[in-house]
C-alpha positions in Angstrom: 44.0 87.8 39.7 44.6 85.5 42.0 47.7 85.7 43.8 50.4 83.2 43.7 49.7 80.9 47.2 52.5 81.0 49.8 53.9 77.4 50.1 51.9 75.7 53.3 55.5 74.7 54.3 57.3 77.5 54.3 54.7 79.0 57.0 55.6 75.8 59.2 59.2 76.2 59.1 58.8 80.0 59.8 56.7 79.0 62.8 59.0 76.3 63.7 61.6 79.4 63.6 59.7 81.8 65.5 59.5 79.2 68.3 63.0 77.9 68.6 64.0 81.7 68.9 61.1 82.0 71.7 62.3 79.0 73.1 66.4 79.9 72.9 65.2 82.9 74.8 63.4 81.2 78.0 66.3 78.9 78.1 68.4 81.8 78.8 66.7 84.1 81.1 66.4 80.4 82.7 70.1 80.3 82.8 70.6 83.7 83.5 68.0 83.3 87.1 69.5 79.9 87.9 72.9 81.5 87.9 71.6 84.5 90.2 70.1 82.0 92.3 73.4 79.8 92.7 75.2 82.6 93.5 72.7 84.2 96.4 73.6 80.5 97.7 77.1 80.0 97.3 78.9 79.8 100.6 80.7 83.1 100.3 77.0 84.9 100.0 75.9 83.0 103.1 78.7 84.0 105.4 78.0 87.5 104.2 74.2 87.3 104.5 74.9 85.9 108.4 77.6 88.4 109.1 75.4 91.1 108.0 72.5 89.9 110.4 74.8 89.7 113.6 75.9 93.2 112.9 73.0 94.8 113.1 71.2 92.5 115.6 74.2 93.5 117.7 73.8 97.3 116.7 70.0 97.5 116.5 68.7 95.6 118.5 71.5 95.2 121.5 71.7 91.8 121.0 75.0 90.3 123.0 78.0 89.2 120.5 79.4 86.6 122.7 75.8 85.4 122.9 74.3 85.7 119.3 77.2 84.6 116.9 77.8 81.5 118.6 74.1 80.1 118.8 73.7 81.5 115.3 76.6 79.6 113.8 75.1 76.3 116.1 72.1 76.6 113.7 73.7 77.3 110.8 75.3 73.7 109.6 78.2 76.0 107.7 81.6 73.9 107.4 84.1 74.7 110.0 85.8 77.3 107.6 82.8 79.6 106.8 81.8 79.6 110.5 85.3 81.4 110.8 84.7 83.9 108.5 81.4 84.5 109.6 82.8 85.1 113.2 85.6 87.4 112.2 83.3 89.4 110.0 80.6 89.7 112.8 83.2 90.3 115.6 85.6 92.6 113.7 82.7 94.8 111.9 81.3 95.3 115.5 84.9 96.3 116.7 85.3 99.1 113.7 81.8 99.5 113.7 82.8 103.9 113.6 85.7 103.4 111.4 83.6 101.4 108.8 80.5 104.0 109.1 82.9 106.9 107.9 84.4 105.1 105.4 80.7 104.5 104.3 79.0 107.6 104.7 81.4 109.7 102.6 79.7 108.2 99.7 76.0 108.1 100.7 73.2 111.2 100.7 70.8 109.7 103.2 70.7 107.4 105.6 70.6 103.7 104.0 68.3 101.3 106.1 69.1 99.1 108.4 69.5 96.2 106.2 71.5 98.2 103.5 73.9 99.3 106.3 74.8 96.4 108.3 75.5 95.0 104.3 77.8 98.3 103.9 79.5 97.6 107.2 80.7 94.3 106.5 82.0 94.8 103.2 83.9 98.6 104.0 85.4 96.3 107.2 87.0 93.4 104.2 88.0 96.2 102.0 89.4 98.4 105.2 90.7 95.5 107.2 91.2 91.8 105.8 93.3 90.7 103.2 90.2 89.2 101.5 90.3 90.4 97.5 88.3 93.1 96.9 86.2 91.6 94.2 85.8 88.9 96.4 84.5 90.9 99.0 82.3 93.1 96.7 80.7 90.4 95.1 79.8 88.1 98.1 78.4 91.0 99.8 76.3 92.4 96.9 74.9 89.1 96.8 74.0 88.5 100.1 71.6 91.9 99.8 68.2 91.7 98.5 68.0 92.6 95.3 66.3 95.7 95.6 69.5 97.1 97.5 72.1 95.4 95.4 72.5 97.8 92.8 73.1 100.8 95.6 75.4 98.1 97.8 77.4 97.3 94.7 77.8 101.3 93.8 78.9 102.1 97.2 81.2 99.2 97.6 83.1 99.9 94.3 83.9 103.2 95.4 85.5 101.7 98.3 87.6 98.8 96.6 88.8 102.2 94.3 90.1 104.0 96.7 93.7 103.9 98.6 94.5 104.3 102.2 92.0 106.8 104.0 93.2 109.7 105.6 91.2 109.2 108.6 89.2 112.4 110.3 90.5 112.0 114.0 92.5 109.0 115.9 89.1 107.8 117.7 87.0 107.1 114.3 91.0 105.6 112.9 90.4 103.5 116.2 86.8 102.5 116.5 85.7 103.6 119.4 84.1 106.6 121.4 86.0 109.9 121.5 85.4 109.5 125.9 87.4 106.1 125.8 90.8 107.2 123.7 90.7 110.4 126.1 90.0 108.7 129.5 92.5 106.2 128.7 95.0 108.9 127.1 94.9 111.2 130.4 95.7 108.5 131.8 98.0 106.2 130.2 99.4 109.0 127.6 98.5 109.3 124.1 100.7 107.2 122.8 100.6 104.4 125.0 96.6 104.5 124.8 96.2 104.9 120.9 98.9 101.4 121.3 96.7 99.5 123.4 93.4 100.1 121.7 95.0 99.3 118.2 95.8 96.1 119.8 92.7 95.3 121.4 91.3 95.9 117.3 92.9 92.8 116.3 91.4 89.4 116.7 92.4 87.8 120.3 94.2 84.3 121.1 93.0 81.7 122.9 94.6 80.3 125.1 94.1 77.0 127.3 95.2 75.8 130.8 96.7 72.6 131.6 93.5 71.3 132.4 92.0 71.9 129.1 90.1 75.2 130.7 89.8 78.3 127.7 91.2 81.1 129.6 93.1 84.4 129.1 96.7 84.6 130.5 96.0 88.2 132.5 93.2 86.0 134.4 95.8 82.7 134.7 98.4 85.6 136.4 95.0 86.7 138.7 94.7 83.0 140.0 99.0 82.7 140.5 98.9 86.0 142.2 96.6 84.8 145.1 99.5 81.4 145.3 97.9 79.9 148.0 99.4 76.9 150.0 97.8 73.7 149.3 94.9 73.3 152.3 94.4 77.1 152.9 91.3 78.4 152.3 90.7 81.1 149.6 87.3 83.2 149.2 86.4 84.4 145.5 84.0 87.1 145.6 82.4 88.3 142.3 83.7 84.3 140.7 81.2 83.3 138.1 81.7 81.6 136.1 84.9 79.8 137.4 87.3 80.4 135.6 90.0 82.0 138.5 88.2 79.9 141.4 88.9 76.7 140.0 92.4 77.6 138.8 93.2 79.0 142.4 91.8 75.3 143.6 94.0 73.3 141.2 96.9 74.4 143.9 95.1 72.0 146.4 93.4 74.9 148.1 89.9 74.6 149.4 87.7 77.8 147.3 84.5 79.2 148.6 83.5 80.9 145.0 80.7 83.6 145.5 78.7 85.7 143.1 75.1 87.7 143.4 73.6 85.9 140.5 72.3 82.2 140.9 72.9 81.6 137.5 76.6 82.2 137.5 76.8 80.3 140.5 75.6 77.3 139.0 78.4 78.5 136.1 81.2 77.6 139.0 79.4 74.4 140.4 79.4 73.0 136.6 82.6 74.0 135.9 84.7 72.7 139.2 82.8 69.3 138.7 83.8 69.1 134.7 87.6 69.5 135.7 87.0 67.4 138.6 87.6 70.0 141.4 83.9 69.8 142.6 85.3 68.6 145.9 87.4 71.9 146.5 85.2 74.2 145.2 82.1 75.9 146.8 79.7 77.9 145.6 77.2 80.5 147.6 75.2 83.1 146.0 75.7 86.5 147.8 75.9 89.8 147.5 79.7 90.5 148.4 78.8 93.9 149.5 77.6 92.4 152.4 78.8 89.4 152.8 77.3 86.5 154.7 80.3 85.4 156.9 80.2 85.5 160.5 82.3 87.8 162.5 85.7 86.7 163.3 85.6 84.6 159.9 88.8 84.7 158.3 90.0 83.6 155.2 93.8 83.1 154.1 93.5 84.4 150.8 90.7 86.7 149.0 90.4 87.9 145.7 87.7 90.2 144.4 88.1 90.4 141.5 85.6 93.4 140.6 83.2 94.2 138.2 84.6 96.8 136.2 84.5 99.1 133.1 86.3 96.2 131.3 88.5 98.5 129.5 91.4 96.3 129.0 89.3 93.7 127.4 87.8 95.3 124.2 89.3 92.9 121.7 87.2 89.6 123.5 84.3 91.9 123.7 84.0 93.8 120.5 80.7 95.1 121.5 81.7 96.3 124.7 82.9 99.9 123.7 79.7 100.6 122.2 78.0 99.9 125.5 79.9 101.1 128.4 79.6 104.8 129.1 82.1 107.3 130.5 79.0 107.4 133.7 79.8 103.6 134.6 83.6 104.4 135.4 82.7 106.3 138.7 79.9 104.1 139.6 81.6 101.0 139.0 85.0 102.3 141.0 82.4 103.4 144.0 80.8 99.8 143.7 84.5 98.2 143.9 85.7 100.3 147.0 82.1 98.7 148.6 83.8 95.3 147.9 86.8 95.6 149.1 85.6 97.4 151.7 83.6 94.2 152.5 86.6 91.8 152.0 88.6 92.9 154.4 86.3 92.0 157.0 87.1 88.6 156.2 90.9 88.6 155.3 92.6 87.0 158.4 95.7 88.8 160.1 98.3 88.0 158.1 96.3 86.7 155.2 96.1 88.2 151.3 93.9 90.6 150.2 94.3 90.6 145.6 92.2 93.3 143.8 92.0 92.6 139.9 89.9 94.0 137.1 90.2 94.2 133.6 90.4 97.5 132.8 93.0 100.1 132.0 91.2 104.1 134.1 93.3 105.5 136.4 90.0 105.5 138.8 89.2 101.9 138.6 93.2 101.1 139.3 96.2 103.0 140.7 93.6 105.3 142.8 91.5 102.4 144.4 95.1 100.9 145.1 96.0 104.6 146.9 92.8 104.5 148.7 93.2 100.8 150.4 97.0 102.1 151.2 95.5 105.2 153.0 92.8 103.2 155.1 95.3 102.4 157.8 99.0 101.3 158.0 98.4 97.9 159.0 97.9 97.2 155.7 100.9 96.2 153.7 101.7 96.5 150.1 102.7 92.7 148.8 105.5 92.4 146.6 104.5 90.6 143.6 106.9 90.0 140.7 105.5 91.7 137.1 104.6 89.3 134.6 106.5 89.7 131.3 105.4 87.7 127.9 105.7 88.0 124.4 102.4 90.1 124.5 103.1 92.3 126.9 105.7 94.9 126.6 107.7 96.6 128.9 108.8 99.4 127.1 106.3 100.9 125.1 103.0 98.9 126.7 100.1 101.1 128.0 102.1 101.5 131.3 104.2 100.3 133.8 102.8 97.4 136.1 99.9 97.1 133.4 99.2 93.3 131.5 98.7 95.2 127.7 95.4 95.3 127.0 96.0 92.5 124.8 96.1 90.1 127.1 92.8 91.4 129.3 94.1 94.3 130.2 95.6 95.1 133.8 96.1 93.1 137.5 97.0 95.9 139.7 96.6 97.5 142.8 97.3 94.1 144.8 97.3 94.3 148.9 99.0 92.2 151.5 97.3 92.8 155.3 96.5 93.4 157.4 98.7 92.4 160.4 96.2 92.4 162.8 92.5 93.9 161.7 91.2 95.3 158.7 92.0 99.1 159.8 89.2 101.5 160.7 90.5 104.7 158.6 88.5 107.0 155.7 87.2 106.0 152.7 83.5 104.6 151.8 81.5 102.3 153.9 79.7 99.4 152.6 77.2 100.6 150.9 73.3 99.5 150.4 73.3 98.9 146.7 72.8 95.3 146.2 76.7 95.5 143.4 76.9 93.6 140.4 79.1 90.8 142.2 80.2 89.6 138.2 83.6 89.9 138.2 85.5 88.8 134.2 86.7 86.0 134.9 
């Protein structure tokens, strides 16, 4: 027998059916990659994807923040709004780089690579330390990752968002920074006053301008209104690239010989005196201020050395700063600013100002280079200067007395009126043959 012939049509339509089922299936793995796509995209996952880079390019590679966020966000083309996020992600991930490591690796076997943590990083720092949502924080950042790590990013971040406050394993790693810093600056500031001044050098700094338009920090404005000179003195400003004090100091009609060891931030103060219109007022010399290249019998009225220095007091500017400084570089740098001063006062005229400012918080680097210039001989004077008060300083309860918070760029202290009639001839170290750094924060 022959069997009964299936209908030609009925093996069309079934075809026809088989492919509109093939065809509803591309269109949604279609759907399902574009959407994937869009969302690696989206402006949220780029800010993330950028953040994470500058984290570890800062961490791995020792890559300078003030140096690599900026130029990075210059090539970028983000909208003025994502290139702030992007700068307090990179910026404030680097500042609670230890904090965000432990909150991490509490939920990690092995180490994750340097992709995977820089990723980890940034999203433990929203969840820890931004009021960004958490599933807007997970997401973003799980979709900045390759997709190869997303899945482990995404596990470890969940376990984050899930969790309440941590109960932290020691103040330093609550803090952020290296177990030598919290007890330098707790020996000497106490432990309260230095767990109060690194919590507020965590936190995202102001800026602040001059009246001429200049970006500069307040502790550095109260530098240059310390040295008050008269209008016509003359004022020398060792260590002054790139400008910042020397052309404030010359706003005051004084003339400013600005000097610093490194050509390039020489050229820093020519550029910037001539951009506010000072360039008459303001010269620059490159030399090393150890050994200074002014004649004998050259006095100035007014000097300011404004040293290099461990820079302490100015963590929350430079939020990769207390990752690079070691507890070595405080003695070295306080033997390198005793060789300055020692230096200056070979060209402070009798009668004539001697200021000593850094930007640091160590006893060594402060109150005890101030108690060696006051035991080099008694023709040297202590100058009276009244303490600055502002609504970022405290009085009460700030890292200590005399100190600018470390807020605001940490300390001006150990300030010198002299000598009378000579330098003074007494103890203490000579000038030294190291060529110094001759930077000074400006």
């Amino acid at each position: 027998m022959h069997g009964k012939p299936r209908p030609q049509g009925s093996r069309a339509q079934g075809s026809r059916a088989q492919g509109s089922r093939a065809q509803g299936s591309r269109a949604q793995g279609s759907r399902a990659q574009g959407s994937r796509a869009q969302e690696t995209r989206s402006p949220g996952t780029r800010t993330r994807r950028l953040a994470a880079e500058l984290v570890r390019r800062i961490s791995d590679e020792g890559a300078y923040s003030n140096l690599v966020v900026p130029a990075a966000l210059d090539r970028s083309e983000l909208p003025e709004r994502d290139r702030r996020l992007v700068t307090e992600l990179a910026y404030g991930t680097t500042r609670m780089r230890r904090a965000c490591d432990w909150l991490v690796d509490r939920h990690v076997v092995s180490e994750p690579d340097p992709i995977a943590r820089s990723l980890l990083r940034v999203g433990a720092y929203q969840l820890a330390f931004t009021s960004i949502p958490p599933y807007a924080a997970v997401s973003a950042t799980v979709a900045a990752a390759p997709a190869r790590l997303r899945p482990f990013v995404n596990a470890v971040l969940r376990k984050l968002a899930s969790e309440h406050a941590p109960e932290w394993p020691s103040e330093a790693v609550r803090l952020s920074c290296p177990d030598w810093i919290l007890e330098r600056l707790g020996e000497d500031l106490g432990p309260q006053r230095a767990a109060a001044a690194i919590q507020a050098m965590n936190e995202a700094p102001e800026v602040t301008l001059r009246g001429d338009g200049y970006v500069q920090d307040l502790a550095s404005q109260w530098v240059a209104a310390t040295v008050a000179p008269r209008p016509g003195e003359v004022v020398v400003d060792l260590c002054a690239g790139p400008g910042g004090k020397a052309t404030a100091i010359a706003t005051s009609g004084a003339e400013v010989v600005a000097a610093d060891i490194h050509l390039s931030r020489a050229k820093l103060v020519v550029a910037n005196a001539a951009r506010l219109g000072l360039g008459d007022r303001v010269g620059a010399v490159v030399a090393d201020s150890t050994r200074l290249p002014f004649g004998d019998g050259q006095g100035f009225d007014r000097v300011l050395v404004d040293a290099p220095c461990s820079g302490l007091g100015t963590m929350h500017r430079r939020p990769d700063l207390r990752w690079r400084v070691s507890e070595e570089d405080v003695g070295e740098l306080a033997a390198l600013q005793r060789r300055l001063l020692r230096s200056a006062m070979g060209v402070v005229r009798p009668g004539g100002l001697l200021c000593y400012s850094v930007c640091t918080l160590t006893d060594p680097e402060t109150v005890e280079v101030d108690r060696w210039i006051g035991s080099l001989s008694p023709r040297w004077e202590q100058a009276h200067i009244e303490p600055v008060h502002d609504d970022r300083t405290r009085s009460g309860d700030g890292p200590a007395d005399g100190r600018v918070d470390g807020r605001v760029d940490g300390r001006v202290d150990g300030r010198v009126d002299g000598p009378v009639d000579g330098p003074g001839d007494g103890p203490g170290d000579g000038p030294g043959d190291g060529p110094g750094d001759g930077s000074g924060v400006d």
